[in-house]
N, C-alpha and C positions, 0 to 999 in steps of 0.2 A: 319788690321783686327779688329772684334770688338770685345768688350769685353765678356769675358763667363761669363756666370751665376754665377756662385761659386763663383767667386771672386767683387761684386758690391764694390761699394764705401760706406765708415765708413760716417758717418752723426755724426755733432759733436752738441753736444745740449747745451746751454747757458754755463752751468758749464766748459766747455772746454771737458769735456770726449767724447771718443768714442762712440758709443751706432750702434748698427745693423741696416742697412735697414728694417723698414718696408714692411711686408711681406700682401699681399692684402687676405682681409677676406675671407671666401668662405659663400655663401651666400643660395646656393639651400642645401647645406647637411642639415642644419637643419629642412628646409622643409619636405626631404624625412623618416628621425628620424621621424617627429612627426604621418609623417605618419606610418609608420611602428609600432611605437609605439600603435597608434588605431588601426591599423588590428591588431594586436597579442592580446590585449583587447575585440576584439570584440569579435575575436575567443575563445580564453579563457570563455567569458561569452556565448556563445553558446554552447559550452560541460559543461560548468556548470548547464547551465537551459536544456537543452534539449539532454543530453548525456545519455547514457546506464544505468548510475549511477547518472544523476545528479538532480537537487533540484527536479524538477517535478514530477521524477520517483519514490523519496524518500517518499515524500508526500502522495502518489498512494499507494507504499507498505506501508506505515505506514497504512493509511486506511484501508485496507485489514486486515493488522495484527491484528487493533482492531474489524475488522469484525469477524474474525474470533477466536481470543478471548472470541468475546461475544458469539457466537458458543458452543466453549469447554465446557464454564461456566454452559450454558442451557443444554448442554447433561450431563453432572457433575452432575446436581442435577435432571436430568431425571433416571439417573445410581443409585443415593442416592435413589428415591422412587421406583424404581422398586427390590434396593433390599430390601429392608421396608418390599414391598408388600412379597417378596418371604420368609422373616424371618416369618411374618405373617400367610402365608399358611402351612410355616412348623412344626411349633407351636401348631398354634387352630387348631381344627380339624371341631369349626363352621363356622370360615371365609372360609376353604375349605370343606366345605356341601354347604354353599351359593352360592361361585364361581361355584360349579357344578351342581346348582338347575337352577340358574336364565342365566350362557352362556351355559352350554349344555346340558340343559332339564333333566338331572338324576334327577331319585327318586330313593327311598331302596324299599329294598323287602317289602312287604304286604300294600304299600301302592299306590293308586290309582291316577291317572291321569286325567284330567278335562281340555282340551283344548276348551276355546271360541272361539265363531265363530264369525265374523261377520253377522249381519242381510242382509239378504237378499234384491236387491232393489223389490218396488212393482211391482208387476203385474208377478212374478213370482214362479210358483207353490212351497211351501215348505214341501208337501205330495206329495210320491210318488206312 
């Protein structure tokens, strides 16, 4: 019969010792490592740049943020003049005479009203 595997023959090298058969290299496994190693990189850098959370989307909300930052900031000091104006009105009693003279037409008692008209275009009678 012939020999089994387990048991090869001892290879003896210069020095006189024993030393193991060599055992034959394998040669595709590293191939497929290398490959396996780029797809999981690839994949990796595709949920990094284009994932739920990743750079792209990061970038996007950050924009926005400072969109809408600069938002708050302009109603902030829309919010600061308009209470200005309303300490103002509550205060004088000229600056709210004015407000009610010049947006809605009030006048005080005993005094008179004068609304200009516009001229009329020619050729049409202004006696009636």
């Amino acid at each position: 019969m012939g020999e089994s595997r387990r048991y090869k023959k001892k290879q003896v090298d210069r020095s006189g010792f024993l030393r193991p058969a060599r055992r034959p290299r394998p040669t595709r496994k590293r191939g497929w490592g290398l490959t396996g190693l780029l797809l999981v990189l690839a994949i990796l850098g595709y949920v990094f740049l284009f994932g739920d959370n990743g750079y792209l989307r990061e970038r996007e909300v950050r924009k926005e943020m400072a969109a809408l930052e600069d938002e708050i900031a302009v109603l902030l000091l829309e919010g600061e003049e308009l209470r200005a104006d309303i300490a103002e009105l509550e205060q004088g009693g000229l600056e709210l005479e004015r407000v009610g003279r010049e947006q809605l037409g009030l006048i005080q008692e005993g005094e008179i009203s004068y609304r200009l008209v516009p001229a009329q275009k020619e050729g049409w009678a202004l006696d009636r």
